[in-house]
C-alpha positions in Angstrom: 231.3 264.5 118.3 229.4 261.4 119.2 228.1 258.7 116.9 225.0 260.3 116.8 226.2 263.4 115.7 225.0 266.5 117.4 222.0 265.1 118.9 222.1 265.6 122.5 224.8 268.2 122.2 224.8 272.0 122.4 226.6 273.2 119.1 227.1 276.4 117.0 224.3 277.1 114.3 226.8 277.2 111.3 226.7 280.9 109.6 226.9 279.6 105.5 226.4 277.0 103.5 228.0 274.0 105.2 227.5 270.1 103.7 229.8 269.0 106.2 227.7 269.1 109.2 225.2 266.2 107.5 225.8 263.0 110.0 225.1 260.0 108.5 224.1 256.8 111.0 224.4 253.1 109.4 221.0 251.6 108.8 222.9 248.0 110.1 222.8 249.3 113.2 219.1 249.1 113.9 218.6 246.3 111.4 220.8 244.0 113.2 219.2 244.2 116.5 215.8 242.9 113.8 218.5 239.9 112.2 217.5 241.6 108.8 220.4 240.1 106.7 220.4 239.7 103.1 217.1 240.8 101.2 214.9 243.1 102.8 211.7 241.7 103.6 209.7 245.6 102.2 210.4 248.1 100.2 210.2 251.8 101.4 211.0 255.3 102.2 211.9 257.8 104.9 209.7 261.3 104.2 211.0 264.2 105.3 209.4 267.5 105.6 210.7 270.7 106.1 208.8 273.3 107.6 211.2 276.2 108.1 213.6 276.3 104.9 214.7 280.2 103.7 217.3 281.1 102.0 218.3 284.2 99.8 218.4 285.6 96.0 221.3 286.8 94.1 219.4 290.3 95.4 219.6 289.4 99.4 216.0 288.9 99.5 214.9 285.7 101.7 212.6 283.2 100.2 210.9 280.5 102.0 210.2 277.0 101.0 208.5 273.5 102.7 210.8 270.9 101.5 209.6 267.2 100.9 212.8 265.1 100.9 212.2 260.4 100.0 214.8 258.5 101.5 215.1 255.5 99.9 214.6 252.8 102.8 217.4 250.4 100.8 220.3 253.7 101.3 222.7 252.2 103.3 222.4 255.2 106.1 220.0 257.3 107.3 220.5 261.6 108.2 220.8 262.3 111.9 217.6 264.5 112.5 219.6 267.4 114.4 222.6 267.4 111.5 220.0 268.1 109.3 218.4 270.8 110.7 221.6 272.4 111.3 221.9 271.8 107.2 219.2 273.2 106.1 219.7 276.2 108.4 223.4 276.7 106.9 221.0 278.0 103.8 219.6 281.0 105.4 222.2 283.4 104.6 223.7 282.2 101.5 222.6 283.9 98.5 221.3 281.5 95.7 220.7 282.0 92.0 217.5 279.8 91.9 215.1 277.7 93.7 216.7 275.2 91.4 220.2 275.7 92.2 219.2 274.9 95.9 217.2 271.8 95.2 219.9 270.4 93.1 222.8 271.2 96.0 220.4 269.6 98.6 219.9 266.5 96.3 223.5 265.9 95.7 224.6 266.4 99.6 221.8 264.1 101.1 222.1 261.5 98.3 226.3 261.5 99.4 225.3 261.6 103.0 222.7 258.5 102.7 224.5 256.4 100.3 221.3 256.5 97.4 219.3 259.0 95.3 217.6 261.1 97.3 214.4 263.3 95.8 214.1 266.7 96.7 211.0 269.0 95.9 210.8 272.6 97.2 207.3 273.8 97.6 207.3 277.5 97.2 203.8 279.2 98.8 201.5 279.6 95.6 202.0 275.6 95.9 200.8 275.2 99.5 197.2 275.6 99.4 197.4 272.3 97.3 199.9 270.2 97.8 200.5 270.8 102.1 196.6 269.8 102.8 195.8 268.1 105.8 194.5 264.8 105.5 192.7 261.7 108.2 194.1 258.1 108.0 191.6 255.7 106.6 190.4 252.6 108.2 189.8 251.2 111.6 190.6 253.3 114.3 192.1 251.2 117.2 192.3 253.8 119.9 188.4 253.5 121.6 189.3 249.8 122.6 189.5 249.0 126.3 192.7 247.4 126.8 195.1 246.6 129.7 198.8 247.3 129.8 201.4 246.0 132.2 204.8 246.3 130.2 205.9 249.3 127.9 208.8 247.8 125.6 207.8 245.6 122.2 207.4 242.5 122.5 206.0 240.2 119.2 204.2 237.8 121.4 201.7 240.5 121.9 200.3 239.7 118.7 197.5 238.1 118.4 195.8 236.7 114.6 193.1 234.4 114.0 192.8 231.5 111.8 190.0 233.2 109.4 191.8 235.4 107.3 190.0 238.9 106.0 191.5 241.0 102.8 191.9 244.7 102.8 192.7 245.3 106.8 192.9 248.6 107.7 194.2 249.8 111.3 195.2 252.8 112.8 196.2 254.2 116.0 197.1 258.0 117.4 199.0 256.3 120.2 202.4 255.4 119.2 204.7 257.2 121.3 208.8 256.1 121.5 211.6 257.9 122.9 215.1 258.9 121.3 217.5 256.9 121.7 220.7 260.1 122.6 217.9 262.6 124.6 215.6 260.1 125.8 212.5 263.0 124.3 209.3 261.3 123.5 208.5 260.7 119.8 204.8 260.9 118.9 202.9 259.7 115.9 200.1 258.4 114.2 200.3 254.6 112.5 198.5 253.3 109.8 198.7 249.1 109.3 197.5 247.5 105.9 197.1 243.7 105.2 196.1 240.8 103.9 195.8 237.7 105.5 195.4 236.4 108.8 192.5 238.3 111.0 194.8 240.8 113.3 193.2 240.8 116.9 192.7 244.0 117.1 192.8 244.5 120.9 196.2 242.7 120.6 197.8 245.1 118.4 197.2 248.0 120.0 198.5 246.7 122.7 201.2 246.3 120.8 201.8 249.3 119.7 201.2 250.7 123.1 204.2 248.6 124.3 206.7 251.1 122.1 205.9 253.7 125.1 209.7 253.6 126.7 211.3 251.6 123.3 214.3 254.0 122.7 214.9 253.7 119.0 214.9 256.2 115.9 211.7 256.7 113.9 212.9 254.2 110.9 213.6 251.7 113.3 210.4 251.5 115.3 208.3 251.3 112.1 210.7 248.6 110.7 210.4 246.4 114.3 206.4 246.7 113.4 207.0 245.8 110.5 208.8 242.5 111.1 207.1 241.9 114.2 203.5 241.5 112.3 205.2 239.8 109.3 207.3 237.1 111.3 204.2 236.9 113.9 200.9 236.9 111.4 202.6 235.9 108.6 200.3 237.8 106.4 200.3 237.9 102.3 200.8 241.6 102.1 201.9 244.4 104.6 202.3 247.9 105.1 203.4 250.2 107.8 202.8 253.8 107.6 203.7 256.0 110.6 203.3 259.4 110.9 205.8 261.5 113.4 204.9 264.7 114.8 207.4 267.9 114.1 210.1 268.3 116.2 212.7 271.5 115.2 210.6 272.4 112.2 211.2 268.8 111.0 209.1 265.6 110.5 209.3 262.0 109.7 207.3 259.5 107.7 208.8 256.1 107.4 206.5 254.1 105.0 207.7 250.2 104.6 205.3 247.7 102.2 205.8 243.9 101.2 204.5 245.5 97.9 207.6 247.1 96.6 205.0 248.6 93.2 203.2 250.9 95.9 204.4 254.5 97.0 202.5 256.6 100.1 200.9 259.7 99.9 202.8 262.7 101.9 199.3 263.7 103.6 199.9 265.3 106.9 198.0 264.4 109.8 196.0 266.4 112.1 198.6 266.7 115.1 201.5 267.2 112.1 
C-alpha cells in the first residue's frame, strides 16, 4: 500500500468490522512544507461528517446514523479520507448491541489512529431535523468582485492589508477549489475568514484564495497555508479560518483553525454540502 493508503487505489470493501484498515498520515508532513515548528500558531479541529453510516442490532436489523467526528488539530496525524470510508463501511454487517457500543469502538480506533481524543456523536434520525440544518456563512461575501488571475498556485504576496485597521472582519468566498494530492480530483469548498487588525484588501484575497485552484494538498493543509499566509502576511491580532468541503464518498471535511484557542465552530452545513 502507498503512504497514502488506499487513495488512488482500487481495493476490496472489507466484509466486517476491521480497525486495521484506518491509515494514519503524519501532520509534519504538510506542516513542514509551512516551517510550523514548535508551538502552533492556532488552535483547531478537523470535522468530519458522515453521511452514510449503518450498521446492525443484536436482531440483524440495520440502523442508520450521520456521524459528527472533532479531530483535534494538535493529534499528531490526520485519517486518510478513503481508509475511513472503507472503516466506517466495515460496520455495515456487524451486528451491534447499542448505538453506544458503536460510538465507543469508533472513538477508541480513531483516537489510536490520530494520536489524540477524538469525539464521536451518532445522530440517529429523530435528531436530524435539529441538529443536520442547513445554514449561510456570515459576513462579506467576496465572490461579486471583479478580479484578474494570471497564476493558480498560493502565493502570500498576493495579500494585500492596509494601514487602517478595522475590528470584526468578516470574509467569505464559494470559490476555493484544490485538488488531491494522490488522484489529482478537485476539492471544493466554501471559506469563511475572521479578523482583527489590519484592513484585508479584499480584492487581494480573493485572489488569493483563487490562486489554490491547481495547489495539490489535503483539506487540513490548505486551510492551515491560509491560515499562516494571512497571519505571517497581515499580521493581524486575531484570526480564524473556517473552510467548508463539499462531500466526496458520503464524507466531508471542516477544518476550523483560530488564534483564539477559547473558541469552537459551529458544524452548520453549507448550501452545496
Amino acid at each position: 500500500m502507498s503512504l497514502h493508503g488506499p487513495l488512488g487505489s482500487q481495493v476490496a470493501y472489507p466484509e466486517q468490522y476491521s480497525p486495521d484498515v484506518l491509515h494514519p498520515i503524519p501532520r509534519l508532513d504538510g506542516r513542514s512544507r509551512l516551517n510550523l515548528q514548535g508551538d502552533l500558531p492556532f488552535a483547531g479541529v478537523d470535522i468530519w461528517n458522515a453521511y452514510e453510516m449503518s450498521w446492525l442490532n443484536e436482531r440483524g436489523k440495520p440502523l442508520v446514523a450521520c456521524g459528527e467526528f472533532h479531530f483535534p488539530a494538535d493529534s499528531p496525524n490526520i485519517i486518510e479520507s478513503k481508509s475511513f470510508k472503507l472503516y466506517l463501511n466495515s460496520f455495515n454487517q456487524g451486528r451491534w448491541a447499542s448505538t453506544d457500543a458503536v460510538q465507543k469502538t469508533l472513538q477508541n480506533d480513531l483516537s489510536a489512529a490520530c494520536g489524540a481524543p477524538v469525539t464521536v456523536v451518532l445522530h440517529r434520525p429523530a435528531a436530524w431535523p435539529g441538529g443536520l440544518g442547513i445554514d449561510a456563512m456570515r459576513g462579506q461575501c467576496l465572490d461579486e468582485l471583479d478580479i484578474e488571475m494570471r497564476d493558480y498556485q498560493p502565493d502570500a504576496a498576493l495579500l494585500v492589508c492596509h494601514d487602517d485597521r478595522q475590528l470584526a472582519q468578516s470574509y467569505y468566498s464559494h470559490l476555493l477549489r484544490s485538488r488531491c494530492p494522490v488522484t489529482g480530483q478537485p476539492d471544493w469548498a466554501s471559506v469563511h475568514i475572521c479578523c482583527d487588525g489590519p484592513k484585508l484588501d479584499e480584492a487581494a484575497l480573493l485572489r488569493y484564495l483563487v490562486s489554490f485552484r491547481q495547489q495539490n494538498d489535503f483539506h487540513e493543509q490548505c486551510v492551515e497555508q491560509i491560515f499562516c499566509d494571512i497571519w505571517r502576511q497581515c499580521q493581524p491580532e486575531s484570526l480564524t479560518v473556517y473552510a467548508r468541503y463539499l462531500r466526496r464518498g458520503g464524507l466531508d471535511i471542516n477544518p476550523w483553525r483560530s488564534s483564539d484557542p477559547s473558541a469552537k465552530p459551529l458544524n452548520s452545513r453549507e448550501f452545496r454540502q
